[in-house]
N, C-alpha and C positions, 0 to 999 in steps of 0.2 A: 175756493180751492187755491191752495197757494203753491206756487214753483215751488220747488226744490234744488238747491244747487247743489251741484258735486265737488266738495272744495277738495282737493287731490297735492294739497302741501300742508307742514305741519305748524304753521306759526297764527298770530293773530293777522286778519284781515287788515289791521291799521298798518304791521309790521312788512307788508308785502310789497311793497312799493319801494321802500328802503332796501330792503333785499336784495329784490331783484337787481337794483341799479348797483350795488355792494358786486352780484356775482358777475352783471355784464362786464363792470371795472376790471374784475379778476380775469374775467376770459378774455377780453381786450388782451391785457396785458402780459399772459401767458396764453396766445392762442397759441405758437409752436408746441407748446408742451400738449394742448390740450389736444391737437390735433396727432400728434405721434399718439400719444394712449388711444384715439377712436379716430378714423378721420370723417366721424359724422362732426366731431367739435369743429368746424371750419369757418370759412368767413361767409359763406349764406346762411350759415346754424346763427351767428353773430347778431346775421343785419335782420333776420326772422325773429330772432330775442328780443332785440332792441325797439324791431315793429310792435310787438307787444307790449313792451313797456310803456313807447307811447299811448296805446288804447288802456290798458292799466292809468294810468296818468290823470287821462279824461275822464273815468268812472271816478277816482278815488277823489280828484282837485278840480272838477269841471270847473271852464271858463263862467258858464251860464246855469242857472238854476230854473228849473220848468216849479211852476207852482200850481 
């Protein structure tokens, strides 16, 4: 029986890493704005994105390979 995952963005799985790092740059860089439009966009939405990208990171370019 095999998992199922729920991919819940529209791009290829290789492309998601690059992405993400593309949108955190963005949001970095215009958090002001981001956060006038929502003030969910702020700087713990930021450091919780960025958390994730490092665990993204280690799935997609692990340091160690289990065989």
């Amino acid at each position: 029986m095999q998992n199922e995952i729920l991919r819940t963005y529209g791009c290829k799985d290789e492309a998601l890493l690059s992405t993400s790092i593309f949108v955190s740059l963005s949001l970095k860089r215009d958090l002001p704005e981001f956060t006038a439009y929502s003030p969910v966009f702020n700087e713990a939405y930021q450091t919780a994105f960025d958390g994730k990208i490092t665990v993204l990171k280690e799935v997609v370019m692990p340091k160690f390979i289990v065989t």
